[in-house]
N, C-alpha and C positions, 0 to 999 in steps of 0.2 A: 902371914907368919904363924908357925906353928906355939900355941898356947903351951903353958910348962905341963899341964895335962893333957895334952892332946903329943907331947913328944914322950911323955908317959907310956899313951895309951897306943900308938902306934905299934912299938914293938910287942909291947904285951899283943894286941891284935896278931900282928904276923905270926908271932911264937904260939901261940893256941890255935889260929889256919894249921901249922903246920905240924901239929899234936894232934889233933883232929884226924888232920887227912891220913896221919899214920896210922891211926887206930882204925881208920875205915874205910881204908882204900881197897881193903879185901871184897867188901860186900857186894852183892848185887842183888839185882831185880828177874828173876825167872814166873812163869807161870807154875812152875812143880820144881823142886829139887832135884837137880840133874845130876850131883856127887855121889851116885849111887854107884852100886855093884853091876858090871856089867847084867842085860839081860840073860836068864839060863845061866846063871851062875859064869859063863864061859867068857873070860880075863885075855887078856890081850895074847896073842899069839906068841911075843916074845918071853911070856910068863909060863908058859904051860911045858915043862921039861914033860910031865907026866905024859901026855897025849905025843909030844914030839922030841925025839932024840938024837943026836947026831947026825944031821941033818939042817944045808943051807936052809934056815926059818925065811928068806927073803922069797928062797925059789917055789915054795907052800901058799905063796898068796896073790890071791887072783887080785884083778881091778874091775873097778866099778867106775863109771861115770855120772857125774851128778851136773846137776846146772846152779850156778850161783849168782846173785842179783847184789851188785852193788853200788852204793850211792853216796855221794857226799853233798852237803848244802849247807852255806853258811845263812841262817836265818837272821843274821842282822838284828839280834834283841827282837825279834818280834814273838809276842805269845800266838800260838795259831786258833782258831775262831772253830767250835765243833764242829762246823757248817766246811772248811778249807776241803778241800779234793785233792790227795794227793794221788789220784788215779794215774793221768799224765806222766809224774814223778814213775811209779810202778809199771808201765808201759812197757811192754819188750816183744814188741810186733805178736803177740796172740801169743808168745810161748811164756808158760808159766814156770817158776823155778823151783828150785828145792832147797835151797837156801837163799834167805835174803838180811844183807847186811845194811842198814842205814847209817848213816852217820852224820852228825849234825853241830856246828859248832854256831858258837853263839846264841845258842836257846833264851839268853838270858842277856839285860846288858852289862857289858863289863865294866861293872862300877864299883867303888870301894866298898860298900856295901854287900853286894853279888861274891866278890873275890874273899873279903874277908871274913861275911857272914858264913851261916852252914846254906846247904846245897837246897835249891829249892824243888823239891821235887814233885810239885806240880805240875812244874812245867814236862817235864820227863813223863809223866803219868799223861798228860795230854796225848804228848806227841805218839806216844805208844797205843795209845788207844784210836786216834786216827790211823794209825798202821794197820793193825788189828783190824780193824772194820773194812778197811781197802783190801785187804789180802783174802781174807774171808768171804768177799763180798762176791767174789768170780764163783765162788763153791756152792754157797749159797744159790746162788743167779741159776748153774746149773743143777742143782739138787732139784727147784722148784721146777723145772724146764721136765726134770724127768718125770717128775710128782705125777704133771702135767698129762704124761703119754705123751709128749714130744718126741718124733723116734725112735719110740719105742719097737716099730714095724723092723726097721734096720735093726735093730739088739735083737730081735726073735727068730732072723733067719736061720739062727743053725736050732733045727727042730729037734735035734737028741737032747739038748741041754737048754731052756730059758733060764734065763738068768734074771730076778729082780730086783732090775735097778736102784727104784727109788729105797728097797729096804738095805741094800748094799752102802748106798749112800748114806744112808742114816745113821748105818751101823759104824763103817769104818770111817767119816769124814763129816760130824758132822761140825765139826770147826776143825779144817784142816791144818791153818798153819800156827802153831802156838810159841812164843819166846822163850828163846834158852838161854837169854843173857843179855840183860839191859843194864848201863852204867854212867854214871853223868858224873861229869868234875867240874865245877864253876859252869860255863856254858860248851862244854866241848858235851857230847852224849851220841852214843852208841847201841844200838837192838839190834840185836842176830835174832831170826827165826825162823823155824824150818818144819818142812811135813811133820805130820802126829807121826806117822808112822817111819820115822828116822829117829826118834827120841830114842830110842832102846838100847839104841848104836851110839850115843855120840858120850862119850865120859870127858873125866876132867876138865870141866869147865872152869876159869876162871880169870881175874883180871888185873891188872898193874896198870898206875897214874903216875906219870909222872908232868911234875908241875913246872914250866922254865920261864915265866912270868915274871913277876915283881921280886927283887932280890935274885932272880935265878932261879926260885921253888916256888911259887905260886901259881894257880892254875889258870889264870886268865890265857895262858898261853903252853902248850906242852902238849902230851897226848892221857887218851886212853887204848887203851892194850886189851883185846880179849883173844882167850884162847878156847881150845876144846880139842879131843879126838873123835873124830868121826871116822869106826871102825879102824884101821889101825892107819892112818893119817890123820899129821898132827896140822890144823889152820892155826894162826893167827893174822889177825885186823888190827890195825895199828892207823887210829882214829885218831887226825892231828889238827892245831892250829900256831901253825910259825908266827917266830917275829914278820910284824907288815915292816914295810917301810919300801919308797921307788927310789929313794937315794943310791948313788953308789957307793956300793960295798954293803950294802944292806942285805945281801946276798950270804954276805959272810957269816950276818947272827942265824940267819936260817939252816946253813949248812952247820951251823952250832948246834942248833936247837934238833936237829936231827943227831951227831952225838951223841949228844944228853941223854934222848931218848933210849937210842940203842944200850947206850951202855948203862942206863938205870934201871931200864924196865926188864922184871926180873921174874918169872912167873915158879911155885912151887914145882920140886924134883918129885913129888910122890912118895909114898911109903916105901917103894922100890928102888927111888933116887935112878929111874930110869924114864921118866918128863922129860919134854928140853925145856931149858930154865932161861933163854935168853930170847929175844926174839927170832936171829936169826937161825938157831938151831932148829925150827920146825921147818915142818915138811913145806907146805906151802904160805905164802905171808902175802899180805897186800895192806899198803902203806893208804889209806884213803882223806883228804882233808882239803881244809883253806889253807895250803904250802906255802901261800903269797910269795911265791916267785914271779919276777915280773920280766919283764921286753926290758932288752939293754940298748934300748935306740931312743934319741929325740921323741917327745912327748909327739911336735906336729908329725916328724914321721911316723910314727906308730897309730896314730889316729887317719894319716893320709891312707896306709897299707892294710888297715882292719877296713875302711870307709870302702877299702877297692876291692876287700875278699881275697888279699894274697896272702893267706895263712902262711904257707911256705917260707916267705922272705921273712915275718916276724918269727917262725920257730927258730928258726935258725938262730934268730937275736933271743929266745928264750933260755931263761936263767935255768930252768930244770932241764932242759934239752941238755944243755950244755955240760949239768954236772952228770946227767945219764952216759951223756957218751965219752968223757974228759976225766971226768971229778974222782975222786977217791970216796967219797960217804956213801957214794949209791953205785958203787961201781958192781953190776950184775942184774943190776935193779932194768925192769923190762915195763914202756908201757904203750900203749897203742896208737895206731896214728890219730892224728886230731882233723878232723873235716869240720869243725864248728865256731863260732865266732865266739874271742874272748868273755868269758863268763864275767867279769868282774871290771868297773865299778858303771852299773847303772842308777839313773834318777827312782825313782820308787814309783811303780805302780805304772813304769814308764819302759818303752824298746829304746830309750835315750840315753850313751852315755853321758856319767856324769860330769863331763866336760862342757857338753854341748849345751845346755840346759841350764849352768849354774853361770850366776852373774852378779857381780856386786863388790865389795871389800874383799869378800874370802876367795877370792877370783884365785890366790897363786895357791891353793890345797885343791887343786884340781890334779884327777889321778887319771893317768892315762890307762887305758885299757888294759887287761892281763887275762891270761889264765892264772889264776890265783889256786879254784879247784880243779885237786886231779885224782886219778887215782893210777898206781904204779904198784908191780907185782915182782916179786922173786920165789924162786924156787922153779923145780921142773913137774912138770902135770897141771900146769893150766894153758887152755889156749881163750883168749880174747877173742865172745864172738860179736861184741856190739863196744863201739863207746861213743857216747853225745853227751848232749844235755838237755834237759826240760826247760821250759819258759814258765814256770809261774812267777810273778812277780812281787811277792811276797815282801823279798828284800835288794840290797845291791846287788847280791849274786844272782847268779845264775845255776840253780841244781847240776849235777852232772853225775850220770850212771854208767856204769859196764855191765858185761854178761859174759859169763866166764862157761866153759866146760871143765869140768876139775876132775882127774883120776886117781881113785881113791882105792887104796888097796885096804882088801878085804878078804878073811880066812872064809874060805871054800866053804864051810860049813857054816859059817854066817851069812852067806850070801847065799845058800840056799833056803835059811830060815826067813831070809827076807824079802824072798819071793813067795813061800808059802803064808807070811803077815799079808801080803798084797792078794792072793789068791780068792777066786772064789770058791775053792776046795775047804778053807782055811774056814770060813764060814758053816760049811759041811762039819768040818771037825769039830767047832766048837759047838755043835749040837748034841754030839754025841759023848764029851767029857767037859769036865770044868774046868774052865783055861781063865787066866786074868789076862784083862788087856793091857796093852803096853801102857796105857797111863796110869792103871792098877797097879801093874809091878813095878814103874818111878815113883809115884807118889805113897805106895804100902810099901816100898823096899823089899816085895815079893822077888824071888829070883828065880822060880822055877816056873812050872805046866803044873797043876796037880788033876789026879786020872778021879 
């Protein structure tokens, strides 16, 4: 029973959480300040009447394609060890990407304290520096390789021009991929990051919490929201953890809890009030998270039909399948077939659900298998070219990544300055005038070349 001060101090608690979160739900964590002026002065396509006049602006701009890594993993309150290997986790058969989105729920565990304290951000500061060192580490691995003369025979067959590697490498890479936007609410936490050399390109970054927890507004449950353009294609990642529960109709808070999300998460219009401000208004979006949607069949059936490898017959019974193809909240919403065995709920440290394994009093909170994480995408210009999951054992889940191709439209004249950044002519030129590099003109708020 709660004490006359402890029913005091509860509300007071909630009401300052949620005073808190308002004042700071803007913030985040970048390597350099990325709300700058575009690179070369030169403003999004739809902005420049002076350069373009009466004239379809959509039929003016070419595409790009880019590759994008994304992941979700509910880490079950565990803090990760410096020594943890998320290599596994980053795996995409040898092809490297050009963005990578992680997303992680449960960094922390969700305890009164977690929820209604301030955010800890240790743990975020971790997780991102084990990112940081796996991502880097491939660059690095080859940078040394080149150091080496490894191959270097193959790079000198064309005899009009040698090219040196290893100073090429030094110059334009030598920590290739750096963060553009890291954000943590109670245990949900999100890190986008991408090539150095895309920074130049990517403006308005930024982020939206919303909380659907305790009371309805607390973060132990709800999402975080990041946005950005990347040359004139607008992303957002919509990093989530729903109401659990295997009960029926437990389905129903989660399809709430999506709601909520869409319709509070609210990102700024710009100085032009020409941003999109909701989620679904961008260009492309991918919803990634512990959705805890679960199998609408018998516990022993569901554990007989996982046990036999017939994914098929449990999709079919799966709560997200259903509201993909039926539902009204995700109707348009796209996501890829599933070949892998339910992610969620294993013993720790263990290939054993937690059915199998646990015995005793607490015998009837045994939780039948699920796909709990997923990740799901809307919009047009992505094609899905990988989805699984990794095995580390960390926690009761199971990680689960995609790999996207994403086409991204881009003015003709930026895409060709973004091949001369990647060139080795570019090199040449910066010999001959004085040029700041692209992380000089983000983090000096430079915006030109100067001769």
């Amino acid at each position: 029973m709660l004490t006359k001060q402890g029913e005091v101090m509860w509300p007071r608690l909630v009401a300052s959480k949620i005073l808190n979160k308002r004042l700071g739900s803007n913030n985040f964590v970048a390597d350099c300040s990325t709300n700058l002026e575009p690179l070369l002065g030169i403003t999004s396509i739809d902005d420049q009447s002076t350069l373009i006049s009466n004239t379809n602006l959509n039929d003016l701009k070419d595409t790009q394609n880019y590759k994008m890594f994304v992941s979700t993993w509910n880490v079950g309150g565990v803090a990760p060890d410096e020594d943890l290997n998320i290599e596994d986790l980053l795996e995409t058969g040898g092809t490297t990407c050009d963005i990578y989105v992680l997303g992680f729920q449960e960094t922390v565990p969700l305890k009164a304290s977690n929820v209604l304290g301030s955010e800890n951000r240790k743990i975020s500061m971790k997780w991102n520096s084990l990112i940081r060192e796996a991502l880097n580490k491939r660059i690095r691995d080859r940078r040394d390789m080149w150091n080496n003369g490894e191959n270097n025979n193959n790079i000198k067959n064309n005899k009009e021009e040698e090219v040196d590697i290893p100073a090429l490498y030094n110059k334009i890479a030598p920590q290739d991929f750096q963060c553009i936007i890291s954000k943590q609410m109670v245990g949900i936490l999100i890190s986008v990051w991408v090539r150095r050399h895309l920074r130049p390109f990517i403006q308005h970054p930024s982020v939206s919490c919303v909380g659907c927890g305790i009371m309805g507004c607390l973060g132990n449950k709800g999402s975080v929201s990041v946005r950005f353009q990347l040359h004139e294609t607008s992303f957002c990642y919509v990093c989530s953890h729903l109401a659990s529960g295997g009960r029926e109709g437990d389905e129903k808070l989660r399809n709430s809890n999506v709601s909520e999300i869409f319709s509070r998460t609210s990102f700024p219009r710009g100085p032009l009030l020409n941003l999109p401000k909701k989620i679904l208004d961008h260009d492309l979006v991918i919803l990634l998270g512990d959705l805890n949607y679960r199998i609408s069949l018998p516990e022993e059936t569901t554990r007989l039909l996982v046990e036999r490898e017939h994914w098929d017959s449990l999709l079919e019974n799966d709560q997200l399948r259903m509201e993909l193809m039926s539902g009204s909240m995700l109707r348009g919403w796209h996501e890829g077939t599933i070949k892998f065995a339910p992610t969620y709920k294993y013993c720790l440290n263990s290939d054993m659900y937690y059915g199998c394994c646990y015995h005793g009093k607490g015998a009837e909170k045994r939780r039948a298998p699920a796909w709990c994480d997923r990740i799901i995408w809307y919009g047009k210009g992505l094609k899905q070219l990988q989805y699984t999951r990794s095995e580390s054992k960390l926690s009761d889940h199971r990680p689960v990544k995609a790999m996207f191709r994403a086409e991204v439209k881009v003015i003709p004249t930026l895409k060709n300055l973004h091949s001369l950044l990647l060139s080795e002519r570019f090199e040449q030129l910066k010999s001959h005038i004085q040029v700041s590099t692209p992380d000089e003109l983000l983090c000096k708020k430079q915006s030109s070349f100067r001769l």
